[in-house]
C-alpha positions as CSV (number, residue, x, y, z in Angstrom):
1,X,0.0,0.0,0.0
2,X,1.5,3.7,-1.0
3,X,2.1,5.9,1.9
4,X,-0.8,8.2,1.2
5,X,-3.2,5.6,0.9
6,X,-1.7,4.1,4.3
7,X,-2.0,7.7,5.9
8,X,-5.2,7.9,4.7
9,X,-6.3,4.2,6.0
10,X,-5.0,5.1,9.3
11,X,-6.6,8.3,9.5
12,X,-10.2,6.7,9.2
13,X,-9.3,4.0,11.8
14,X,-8.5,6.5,14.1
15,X,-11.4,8.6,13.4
16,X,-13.7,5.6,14.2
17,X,-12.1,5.0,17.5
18,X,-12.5,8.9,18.3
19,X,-16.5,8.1,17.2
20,X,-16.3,4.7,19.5
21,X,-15.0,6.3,22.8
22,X,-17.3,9.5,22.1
23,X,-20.2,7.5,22.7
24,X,-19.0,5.3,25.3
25,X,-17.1,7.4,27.5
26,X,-17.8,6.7,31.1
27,X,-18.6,10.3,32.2
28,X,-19.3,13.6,29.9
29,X,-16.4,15.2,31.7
30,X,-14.0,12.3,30.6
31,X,-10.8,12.6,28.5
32,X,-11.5,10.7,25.1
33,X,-9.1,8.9,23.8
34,X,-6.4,10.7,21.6
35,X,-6.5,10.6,17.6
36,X,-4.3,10.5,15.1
37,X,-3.8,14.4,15.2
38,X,-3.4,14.4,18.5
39,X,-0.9,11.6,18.8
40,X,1.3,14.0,16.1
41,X,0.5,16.6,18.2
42,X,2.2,15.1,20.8
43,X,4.9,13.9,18.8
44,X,6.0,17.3,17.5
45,X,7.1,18.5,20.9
46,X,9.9,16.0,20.7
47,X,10.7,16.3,16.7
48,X,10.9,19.6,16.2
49,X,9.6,22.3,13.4
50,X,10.3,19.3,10.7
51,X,9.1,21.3,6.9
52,X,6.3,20.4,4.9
53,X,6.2,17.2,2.9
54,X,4.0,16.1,0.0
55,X,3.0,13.2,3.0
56,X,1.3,15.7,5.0
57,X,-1.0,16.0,2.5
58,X,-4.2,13.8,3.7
59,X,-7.3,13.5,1.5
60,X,-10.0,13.6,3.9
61,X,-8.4,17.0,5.0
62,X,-9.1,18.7,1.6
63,X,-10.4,22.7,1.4
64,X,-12.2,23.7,-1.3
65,X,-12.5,27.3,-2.2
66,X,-15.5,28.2,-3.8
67,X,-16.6,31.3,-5.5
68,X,-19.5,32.3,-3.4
69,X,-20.1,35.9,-4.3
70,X,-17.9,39.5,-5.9
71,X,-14.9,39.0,-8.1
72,X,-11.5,39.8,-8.1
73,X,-8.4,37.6,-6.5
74,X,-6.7,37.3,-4.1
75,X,-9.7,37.0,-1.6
76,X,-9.6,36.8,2.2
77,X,-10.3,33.1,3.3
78,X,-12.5,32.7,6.6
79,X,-13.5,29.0,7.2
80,X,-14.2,26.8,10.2
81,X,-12.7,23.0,10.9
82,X,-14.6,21.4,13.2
83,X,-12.2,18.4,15.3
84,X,-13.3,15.2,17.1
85,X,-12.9,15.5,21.0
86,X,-9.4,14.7,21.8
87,X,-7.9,14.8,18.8
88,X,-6.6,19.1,19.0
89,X,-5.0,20.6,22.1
90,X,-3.1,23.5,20.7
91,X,-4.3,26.0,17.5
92,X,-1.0,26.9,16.6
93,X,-0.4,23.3,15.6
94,X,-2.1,23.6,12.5
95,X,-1.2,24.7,9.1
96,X,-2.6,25.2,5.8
97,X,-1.3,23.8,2.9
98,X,-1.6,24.3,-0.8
99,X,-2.0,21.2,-3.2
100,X,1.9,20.9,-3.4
101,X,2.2,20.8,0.6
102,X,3.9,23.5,0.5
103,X,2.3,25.9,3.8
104,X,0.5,28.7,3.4
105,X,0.1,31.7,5.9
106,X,-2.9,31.3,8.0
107,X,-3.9,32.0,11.5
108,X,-5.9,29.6,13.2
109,X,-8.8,31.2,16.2
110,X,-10.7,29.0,18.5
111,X,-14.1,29.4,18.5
112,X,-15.7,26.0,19.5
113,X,-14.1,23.0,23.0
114,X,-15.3,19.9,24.3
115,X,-16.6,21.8,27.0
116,X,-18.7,18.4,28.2
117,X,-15.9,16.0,27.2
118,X,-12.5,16.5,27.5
119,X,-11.9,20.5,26.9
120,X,-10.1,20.1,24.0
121,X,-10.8,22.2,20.4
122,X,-13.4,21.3,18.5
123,X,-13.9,23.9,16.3
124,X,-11.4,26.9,15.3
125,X,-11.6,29.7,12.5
126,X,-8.7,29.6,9.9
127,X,-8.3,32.4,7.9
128,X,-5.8,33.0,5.2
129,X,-5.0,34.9,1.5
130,X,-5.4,33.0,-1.8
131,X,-5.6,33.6,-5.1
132,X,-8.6,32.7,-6.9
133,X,-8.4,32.7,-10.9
134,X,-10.9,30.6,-11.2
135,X,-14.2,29.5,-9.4
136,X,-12.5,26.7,-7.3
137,X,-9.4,26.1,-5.6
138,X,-7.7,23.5,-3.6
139,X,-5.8,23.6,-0.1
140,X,-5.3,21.2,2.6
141,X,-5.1,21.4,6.6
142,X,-2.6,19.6,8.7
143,X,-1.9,19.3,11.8
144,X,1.4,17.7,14.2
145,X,3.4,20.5,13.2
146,X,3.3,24.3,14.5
147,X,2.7,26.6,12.1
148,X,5.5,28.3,10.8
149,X,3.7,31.3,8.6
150,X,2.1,32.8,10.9
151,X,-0.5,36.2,9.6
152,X,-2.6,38.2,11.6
153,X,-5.9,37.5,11.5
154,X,-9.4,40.3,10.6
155,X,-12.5,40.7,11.6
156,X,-14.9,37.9,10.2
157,X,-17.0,40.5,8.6
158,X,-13.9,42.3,6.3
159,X,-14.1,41.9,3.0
160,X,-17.8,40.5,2.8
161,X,-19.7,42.2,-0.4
162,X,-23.3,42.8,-1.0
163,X,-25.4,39.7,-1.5
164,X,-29.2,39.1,-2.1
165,X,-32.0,40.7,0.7
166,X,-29.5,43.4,1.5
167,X,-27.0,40.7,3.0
168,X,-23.6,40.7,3.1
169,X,-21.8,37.4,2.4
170,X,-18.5,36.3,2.0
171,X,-16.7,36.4,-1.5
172,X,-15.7,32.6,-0.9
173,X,-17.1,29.4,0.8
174,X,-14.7,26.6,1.8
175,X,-16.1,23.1,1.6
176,X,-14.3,20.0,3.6
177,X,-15.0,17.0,2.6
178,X,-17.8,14.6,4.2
179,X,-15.5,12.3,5.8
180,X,-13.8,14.5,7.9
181,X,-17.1,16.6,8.4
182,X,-19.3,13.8,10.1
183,X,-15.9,12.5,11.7
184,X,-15.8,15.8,13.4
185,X,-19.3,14.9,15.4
186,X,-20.5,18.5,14.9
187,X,-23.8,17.3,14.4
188,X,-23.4,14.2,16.1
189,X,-22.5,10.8,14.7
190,X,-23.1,10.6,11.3
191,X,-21.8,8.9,8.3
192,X,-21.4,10.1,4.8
193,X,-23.8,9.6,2.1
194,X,-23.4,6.5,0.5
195,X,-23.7,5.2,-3.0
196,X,-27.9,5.4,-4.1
197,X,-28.6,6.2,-0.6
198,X,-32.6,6.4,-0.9
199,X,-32.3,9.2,1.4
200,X,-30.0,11.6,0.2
201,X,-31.9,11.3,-3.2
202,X,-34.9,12.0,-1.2
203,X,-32.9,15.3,0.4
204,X,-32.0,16.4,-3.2
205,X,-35.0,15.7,-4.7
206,X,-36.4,18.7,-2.2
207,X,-33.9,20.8,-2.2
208,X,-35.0,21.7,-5.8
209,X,-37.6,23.5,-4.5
210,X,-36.5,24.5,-1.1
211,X,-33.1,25.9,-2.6
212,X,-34.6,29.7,-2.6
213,X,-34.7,31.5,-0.2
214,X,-37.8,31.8,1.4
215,X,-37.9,35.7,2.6
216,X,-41.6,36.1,1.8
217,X,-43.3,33.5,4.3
218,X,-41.8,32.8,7.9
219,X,-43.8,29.6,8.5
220,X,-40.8,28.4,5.8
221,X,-38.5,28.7,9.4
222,X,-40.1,26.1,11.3
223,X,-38.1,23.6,12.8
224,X,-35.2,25.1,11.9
225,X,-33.9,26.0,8.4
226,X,-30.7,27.1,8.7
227,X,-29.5,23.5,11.1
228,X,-31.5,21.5,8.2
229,X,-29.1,22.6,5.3
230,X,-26.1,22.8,7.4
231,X,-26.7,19.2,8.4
232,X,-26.8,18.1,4.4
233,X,-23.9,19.8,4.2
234,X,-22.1,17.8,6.8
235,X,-23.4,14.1,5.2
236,X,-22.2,15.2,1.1
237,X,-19.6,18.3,1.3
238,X,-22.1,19.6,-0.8
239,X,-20.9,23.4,-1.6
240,X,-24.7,24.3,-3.1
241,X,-26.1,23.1,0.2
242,X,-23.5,25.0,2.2
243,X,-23.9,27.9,0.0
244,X,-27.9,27.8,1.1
245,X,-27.0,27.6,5.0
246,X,-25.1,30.3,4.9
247,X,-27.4,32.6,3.3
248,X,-30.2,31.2,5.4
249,X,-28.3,31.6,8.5
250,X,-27.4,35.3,7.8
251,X,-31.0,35.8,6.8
252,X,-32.5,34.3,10.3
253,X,-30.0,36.2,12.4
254,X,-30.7,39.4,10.7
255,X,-34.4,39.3,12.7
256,X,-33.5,38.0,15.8
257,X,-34.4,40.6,18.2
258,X,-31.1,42.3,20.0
259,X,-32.6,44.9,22.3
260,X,-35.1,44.7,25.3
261,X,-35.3,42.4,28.3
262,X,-36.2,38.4,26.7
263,X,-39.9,38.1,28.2
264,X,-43.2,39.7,27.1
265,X,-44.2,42.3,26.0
266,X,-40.5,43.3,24.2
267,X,-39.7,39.3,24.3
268,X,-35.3,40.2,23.2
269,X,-33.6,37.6,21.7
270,X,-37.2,36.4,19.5
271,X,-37.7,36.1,15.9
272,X,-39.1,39.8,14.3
273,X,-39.9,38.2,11.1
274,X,-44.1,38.2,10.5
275,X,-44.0,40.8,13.8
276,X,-44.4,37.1,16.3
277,X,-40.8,37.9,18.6
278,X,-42.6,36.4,21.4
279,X,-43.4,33.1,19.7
280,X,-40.4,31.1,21.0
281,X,-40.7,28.2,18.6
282,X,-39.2,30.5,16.3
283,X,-36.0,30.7,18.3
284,X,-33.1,28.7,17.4
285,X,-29.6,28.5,18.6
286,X,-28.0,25.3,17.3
287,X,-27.5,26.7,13.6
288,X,-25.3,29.4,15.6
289,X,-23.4,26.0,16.6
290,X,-22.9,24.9,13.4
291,X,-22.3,28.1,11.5
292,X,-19.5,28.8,13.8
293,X,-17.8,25.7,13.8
294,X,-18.2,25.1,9.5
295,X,-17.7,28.6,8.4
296,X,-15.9,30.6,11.3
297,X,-18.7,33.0,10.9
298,X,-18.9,35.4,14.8
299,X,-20.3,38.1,14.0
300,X,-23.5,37.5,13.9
301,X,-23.7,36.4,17.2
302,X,-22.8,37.3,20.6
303,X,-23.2,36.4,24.1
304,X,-25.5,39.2,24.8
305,X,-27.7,37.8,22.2
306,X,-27.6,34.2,22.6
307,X,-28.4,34.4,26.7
308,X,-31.5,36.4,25.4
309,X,-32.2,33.5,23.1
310,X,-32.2,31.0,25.7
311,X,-33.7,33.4,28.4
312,X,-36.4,33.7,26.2
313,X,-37.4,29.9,25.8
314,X,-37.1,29.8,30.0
315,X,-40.1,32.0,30.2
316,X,-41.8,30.7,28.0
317,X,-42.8,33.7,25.2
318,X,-46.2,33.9,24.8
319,X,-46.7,30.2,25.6
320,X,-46.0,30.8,29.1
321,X,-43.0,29.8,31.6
322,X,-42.3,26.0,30.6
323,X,-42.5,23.6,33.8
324,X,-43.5,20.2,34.7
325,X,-46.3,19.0,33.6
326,X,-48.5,18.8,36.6
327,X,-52.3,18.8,35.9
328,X,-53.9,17.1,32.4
329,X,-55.5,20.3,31.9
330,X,-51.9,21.9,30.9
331,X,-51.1,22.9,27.5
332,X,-48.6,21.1,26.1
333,X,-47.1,20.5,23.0
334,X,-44.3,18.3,22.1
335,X,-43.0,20.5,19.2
336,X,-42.8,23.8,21.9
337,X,-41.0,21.2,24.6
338,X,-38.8,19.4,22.2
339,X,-36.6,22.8,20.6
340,X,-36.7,24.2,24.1
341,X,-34.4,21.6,25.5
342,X,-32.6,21.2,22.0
343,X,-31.8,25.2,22.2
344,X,-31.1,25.0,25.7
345,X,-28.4,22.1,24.5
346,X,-27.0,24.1,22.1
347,X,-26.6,27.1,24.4
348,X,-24.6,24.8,26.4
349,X,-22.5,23.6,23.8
350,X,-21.5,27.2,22.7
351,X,-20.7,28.3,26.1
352,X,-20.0,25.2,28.9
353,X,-22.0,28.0,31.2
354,X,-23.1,25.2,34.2
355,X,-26.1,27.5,34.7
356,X,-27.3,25.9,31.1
357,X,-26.2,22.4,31.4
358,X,-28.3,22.6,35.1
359,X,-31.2,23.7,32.8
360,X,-30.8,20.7,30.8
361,X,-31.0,18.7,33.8
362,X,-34.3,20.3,34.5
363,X,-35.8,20.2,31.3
364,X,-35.0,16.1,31.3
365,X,-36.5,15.6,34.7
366,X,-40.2,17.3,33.3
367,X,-39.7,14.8,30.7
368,X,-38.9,12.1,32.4
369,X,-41.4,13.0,35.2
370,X,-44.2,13.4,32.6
371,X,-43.6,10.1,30.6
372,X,-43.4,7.7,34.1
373,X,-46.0,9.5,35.9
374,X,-48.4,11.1,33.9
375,X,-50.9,13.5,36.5
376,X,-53.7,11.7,34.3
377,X,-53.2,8.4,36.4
378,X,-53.9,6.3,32.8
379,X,-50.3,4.8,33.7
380,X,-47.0,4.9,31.8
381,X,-47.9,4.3,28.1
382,X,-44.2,5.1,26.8
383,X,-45.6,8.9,25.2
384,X,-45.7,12.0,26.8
385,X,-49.5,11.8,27.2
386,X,-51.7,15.0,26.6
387,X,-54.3,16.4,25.8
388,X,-55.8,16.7,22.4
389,X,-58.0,19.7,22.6
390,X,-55.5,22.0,24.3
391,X,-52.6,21.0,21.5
392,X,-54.8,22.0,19.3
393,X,-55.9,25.0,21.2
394,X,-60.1,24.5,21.9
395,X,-61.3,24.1,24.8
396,X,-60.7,22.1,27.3
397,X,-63.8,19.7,28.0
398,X,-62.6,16.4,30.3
399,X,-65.6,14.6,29.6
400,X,-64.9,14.6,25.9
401,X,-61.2,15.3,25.9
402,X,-59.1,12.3,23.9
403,X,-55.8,12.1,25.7
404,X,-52.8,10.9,23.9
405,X,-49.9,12.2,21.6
406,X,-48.6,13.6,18.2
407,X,-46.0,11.2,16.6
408,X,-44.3,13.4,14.7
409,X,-44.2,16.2,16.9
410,X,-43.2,13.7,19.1
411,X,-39.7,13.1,17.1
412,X,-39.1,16.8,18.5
413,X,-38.9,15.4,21.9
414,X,-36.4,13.0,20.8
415,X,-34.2,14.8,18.8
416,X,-33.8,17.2,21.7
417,X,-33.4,13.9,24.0
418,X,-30.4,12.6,21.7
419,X,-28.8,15.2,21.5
420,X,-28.5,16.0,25.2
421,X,-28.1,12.4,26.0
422,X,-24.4,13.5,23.8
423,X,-24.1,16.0,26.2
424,X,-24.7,14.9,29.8
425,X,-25.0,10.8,29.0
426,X,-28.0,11.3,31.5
427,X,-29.4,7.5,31.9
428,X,-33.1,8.5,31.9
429,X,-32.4,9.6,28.3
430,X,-32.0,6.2,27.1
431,X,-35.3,5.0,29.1
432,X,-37.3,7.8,27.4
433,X,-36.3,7.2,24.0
434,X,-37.2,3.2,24.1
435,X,-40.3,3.7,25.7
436,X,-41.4,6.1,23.4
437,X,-40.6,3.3,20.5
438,X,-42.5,0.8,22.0
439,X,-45.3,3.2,22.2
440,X,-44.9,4.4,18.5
441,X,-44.5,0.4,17.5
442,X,-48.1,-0.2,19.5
443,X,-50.2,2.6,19.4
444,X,-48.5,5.0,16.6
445,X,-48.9,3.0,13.2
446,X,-52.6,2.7,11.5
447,X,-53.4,-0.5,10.8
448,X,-53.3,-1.1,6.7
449,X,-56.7,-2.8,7.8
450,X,-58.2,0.6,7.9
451,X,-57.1,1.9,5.1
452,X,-59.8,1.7,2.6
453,X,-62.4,3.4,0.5
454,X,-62.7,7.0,2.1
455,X,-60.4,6.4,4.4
456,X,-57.3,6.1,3.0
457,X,-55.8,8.8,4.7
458,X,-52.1,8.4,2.3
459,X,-50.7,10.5,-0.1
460,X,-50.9,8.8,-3.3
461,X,-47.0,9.4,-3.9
462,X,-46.6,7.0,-0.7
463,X,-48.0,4.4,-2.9
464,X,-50.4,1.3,-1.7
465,X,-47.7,0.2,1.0
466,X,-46.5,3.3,2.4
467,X,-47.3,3.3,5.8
468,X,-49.1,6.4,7.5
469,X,-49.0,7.4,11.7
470,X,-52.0,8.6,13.1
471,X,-52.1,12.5,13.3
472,X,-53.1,11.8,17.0
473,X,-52.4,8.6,18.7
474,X,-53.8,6.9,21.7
475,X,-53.6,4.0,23.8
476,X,-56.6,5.4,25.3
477,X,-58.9,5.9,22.4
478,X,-61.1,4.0,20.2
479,X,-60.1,3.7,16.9
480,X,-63.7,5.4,15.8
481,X,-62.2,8.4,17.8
482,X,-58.6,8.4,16.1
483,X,-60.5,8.0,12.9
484,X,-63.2,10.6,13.3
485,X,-59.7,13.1,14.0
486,X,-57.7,11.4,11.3
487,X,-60.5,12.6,9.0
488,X,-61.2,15.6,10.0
489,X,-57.2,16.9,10.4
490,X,-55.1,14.0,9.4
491,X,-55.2,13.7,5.5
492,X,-52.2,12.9,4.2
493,X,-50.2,12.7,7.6
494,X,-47.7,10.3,6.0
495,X,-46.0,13.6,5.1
496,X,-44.5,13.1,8.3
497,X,-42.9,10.0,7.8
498,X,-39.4,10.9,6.9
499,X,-38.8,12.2,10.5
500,X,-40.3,9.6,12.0
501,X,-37.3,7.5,11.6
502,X,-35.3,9.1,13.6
503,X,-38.0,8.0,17.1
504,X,-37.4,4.5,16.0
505,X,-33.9,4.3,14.2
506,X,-33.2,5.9,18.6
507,X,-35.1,3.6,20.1
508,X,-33.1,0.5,18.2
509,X,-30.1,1.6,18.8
510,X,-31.0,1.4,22.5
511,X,-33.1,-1.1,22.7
512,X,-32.2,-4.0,24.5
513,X,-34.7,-6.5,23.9
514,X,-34.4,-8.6,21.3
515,X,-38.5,-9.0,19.9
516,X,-38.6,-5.6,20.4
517,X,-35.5,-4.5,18.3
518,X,-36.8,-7.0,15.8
519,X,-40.0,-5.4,15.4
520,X,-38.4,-1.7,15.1
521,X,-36.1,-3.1,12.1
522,X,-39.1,-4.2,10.7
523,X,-40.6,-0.9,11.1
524,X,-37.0,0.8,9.8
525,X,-37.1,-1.3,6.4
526,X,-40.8,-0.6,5.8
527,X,-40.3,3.0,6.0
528,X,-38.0,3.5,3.3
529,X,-40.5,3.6,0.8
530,X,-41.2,7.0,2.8
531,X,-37.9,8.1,0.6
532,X,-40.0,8.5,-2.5
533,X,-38.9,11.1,-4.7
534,X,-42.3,11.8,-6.3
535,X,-43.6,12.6,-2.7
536,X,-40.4,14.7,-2.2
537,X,-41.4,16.6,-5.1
538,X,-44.5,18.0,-3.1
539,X,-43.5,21.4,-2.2
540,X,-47.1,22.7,-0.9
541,X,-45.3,23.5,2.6
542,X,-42.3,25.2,2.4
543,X,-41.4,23.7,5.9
544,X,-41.4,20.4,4.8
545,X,-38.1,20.3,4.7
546,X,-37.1,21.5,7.9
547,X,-39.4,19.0,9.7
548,X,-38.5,15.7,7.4
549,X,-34.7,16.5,7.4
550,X,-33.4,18.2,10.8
551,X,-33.0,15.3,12.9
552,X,-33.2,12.8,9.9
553,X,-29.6,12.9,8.8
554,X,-28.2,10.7,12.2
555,X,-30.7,7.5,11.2
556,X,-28.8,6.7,8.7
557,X,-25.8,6.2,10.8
558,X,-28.1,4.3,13.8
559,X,-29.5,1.7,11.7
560,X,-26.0,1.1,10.6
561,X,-25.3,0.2,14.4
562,X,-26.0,-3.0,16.3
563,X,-29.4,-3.5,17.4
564,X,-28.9,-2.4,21.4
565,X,-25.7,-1.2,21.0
566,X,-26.5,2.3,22.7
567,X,-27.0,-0.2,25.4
568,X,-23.3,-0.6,26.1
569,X,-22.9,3.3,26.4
570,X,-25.3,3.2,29.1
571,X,-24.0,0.3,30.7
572,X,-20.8,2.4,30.6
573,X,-22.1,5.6,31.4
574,X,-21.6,6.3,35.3
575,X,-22.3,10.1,35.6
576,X,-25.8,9.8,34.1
577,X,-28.4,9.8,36.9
């Protein structure tokens, strides 16, 4: 094998034990284990500023310029690298190189650490000159060696020209490749598109439409826009896709509200766009995550800002101070709880403030609390039992009331869940998520039985075997109720089946019973043919999108996983609670 190749080979080993230890470390607090670039980080104490060799040159560590906006060369290069834990200690220890491995002057600024693992880099912002003759260009990063040209660095915002809705956006984008993107675990464990990945053809296949920027109707920023692209940039390298985060990103931040206290009536930190800042579901912090760490981009934010951001989802907006859910008579909505704990998690990760990881804590416990013991007394179904006529906001009649849960607002919950079970490793997490699969696989799923005549509540892109949730779920109800509410607001509700992967693909991957897993995988393999790219061609809710993709991208690295083998990370885990 050639050297390069070997480097190469070793390098993705190395990245997978980095992945590995990430996910089984004993405590959130815990060293990981060292990579590759750590290891020559190390090494480089004791050999000295060695120069630049053609072998330093690794493929997954290819930059590519692209032109992104403005003419004219040389250009002013801002771009972020996002690292595994572990595997950078010290900035000045990498370089940029061009596609001869010959180093190129940079400066290297940390913007993102491992503040609930190990404290090391996980992000930094490189910036450097380079001419750009033509539309794309190649570089490489390295690291083992300190940097030996060394430039001073400029404001983020120098050098950005005038771009569409009055924004101003950099004159290049830098694109790294998948490998090293999902490697990274910026997003989480994920794995790179693969070869006819049903999927990523569904993704592209919407994109099409969703491509354009959608400055005329805000509903178009549900769930989370800016994260959604950002995360199918992270699974292809895709420069089109990163080219529509950014502009999205720039776009969202430009309404989010900087002055006045972050409560009602002035509600700071909220979205302005459509004149709804106190409407908290609008408020989103974790593409401020990702934008930092994959384009270096920090000036759009600040901490100012972001505590009025997460200030403003602990009281609540106009939906009132979130708490635990004490009385069935609460309102309560799965899609409202679920980005309130996912934006408190992301608060967290850009700040390792232990006011905001204690604010986790308390945002899993009213979970937690809610799913065991429900105030109903109906017993622990595995959902976060509610009810119906409040979350859809009518009145509140007992007598007549049908108590259960949304499915897919449902996979809010658990995308919030997974991602702060990264965080903390809290053991309830894992409890959650598998109960809430077992109720999905019971309870969640219309029978096929029931499907027939005027009620066949599918999309005809879904085809005769596409499988459809109910729009409200019950293990309460008759089915006569469910179907009286399936026809009346449930049409079509198979819309929704993208993103309900992600419930189950969770609760498989922790799932420690073996009928039970079985029946999920089942479930996983009938779903596919959700990843129909005449249904993703259906562009009648701009939104779409967000909700089908934001969590989605991760499934395809669960199902990939043993059945149970989140299991052993629990088993491991000894901080959780």
């Amino acid at each position: 094998m050639s050297r390069p190749r070997l480097v190469r080979a070793v390098l993705s080993l190395l990245l997978l034990l980095v992945l590995s230890a990430y996910l089984l470390a004993a405590h959130p607090l815990n060293a990981a284990p060292r990579s590759s670039a750590a290891q020559a980080t190390g090494a480089s104490k004791h050999a000295g500023e060695a120069p630049s060799t053609p072998s330093d040159i690794v493929a997954e560590q290819k930059i590519v310029l692209h032109r992104n906006a403005g003419s004219g060369s040389p250009v002013l290069v801002s771009l972020g690298i996002p690292f595994p834990p572990g595997s950078l200690t010290d900035a000045n220890l990498l370089r940029i190189l061009d596609e001869k491995g010959s180093e190129v002057a940079s400066v290297a600024k940390v913007t993102l650490r491992w503040y609930f693992k190990d404290g090391s880099i996980r992000a930094v912002r490189v910036q450097f000159r380079a001419p750009l003759g033509t539309d794309k260009a190649t570089y490489y990063f390295s690291t083992g060696k300190p940097r030996q040209e060394e430039i001073a660095g400029w404001p983020y915002d120098t050098g950005l020209v005038e771009g569409e809705q009055g924004l101003r956006v950099p004159m290049v984008l830098a694109t790294l490749t998948p490998e090293w993107l999902t490697a990274s675990l910026i997003a989480g464990p994920q794995i790179p598109v693969g070869p006819n990945e049903a999927y990523a053809k569904y993704v592209a296949r919407q994109f099409q439409w969703a491509q354009k920027l959608p400055a005329d109707d805000p509903t178009a920023w549900l769930f989370d826009r800016p994260s959604t692209l950002f995360k199918a940039y992270i699974r292809t390298g895709r420069f089109d896709y990163l080219q529509a985060a950014d502009t999205s990103y720039r776009f969202y931040m430009k309404y989010i509200k900087r002055d006045g206290l972050p409560m009602g009536p002035s509600c700071g930190g909220g979205w302005t766009l459509g004149g709804k800042p106190c409407d908290a579901k609008y408020v989103y912090i974790e593409p401020i995550v990702l934008a930092l760490a994959l384009t270096g981009n920090d000036t759009t934010h600040d901490a100012d800002t972001v505590n009025k951001m997460v200030t403003l989802w602990a009281n609540g907006g106009w939906s009132g101070e979130p708490g635990p859910y004490t009385h069935p008579s609460e309102y309560f909505t799965e899609r409202l709880v679920g980005l309130g704990l996912l934006a408190t998690v992301s608060a967290y990760e850009l700040s390792g403030n232990p006011h905001e990881l204690a604010m986790i804590k308390q945002r899993i416990g009213w979970l937690y609390d809610h799913q065991r013991d429900n105030p109903d007394h109906l017993g622990n179904d595995g959902s976060w039992r509610n009810s119906w006529q409040l979350h859809e906001n009518d009145t509140y009649n007992p007598a007549t009331d049908v108590r259960g849960a949304s499915p897919w607002m449902s996979e809010n919950i658990i995308d919030a869940l997974w991602h702060a079970w990264l965080v903390t490793g809290d053991r309830r997490i894992p409890e959650m998520i598998t109960g809430f699969g077992r109720y999905l696989e019971k309870y969640g799923w219309i029978d096929r039985k029931l499907m027939s005549g005027s009620h066949d509540w599918r999309n005809p892109c879904s085809g005769p075997d596409g499988l459809i949730a109910w729009y409200w779920s019950s293990a309460q109800a008759s089915t006569k109720v469910l179907s009286d509410i399936e026809d009346s607001d449930g049409w079509y509700s198979d819309a929704h089946n993208v993103e309900l992967g992600l419930p189950l693909a969770a609760a498989y991957y922790f799932e420690s019973d073996p009928a039970q897993s079985a029946a999920l995988k089942r479930r996983l393999e009938a779903l596919t043919s959700s990843y129909n790219v005449d249904c993703a061609e259906r562009s009648d809710t701009a939104r779409r999108f967000n909700w089908n993709n934001r969590g989605s991208g991760v499934v395809q690295w669960m199902i990939h996983q043993p059945a149970g083998s989140g299991a052993a990370a629990v088993a491991s885990n000894h901080g959780g609670q």
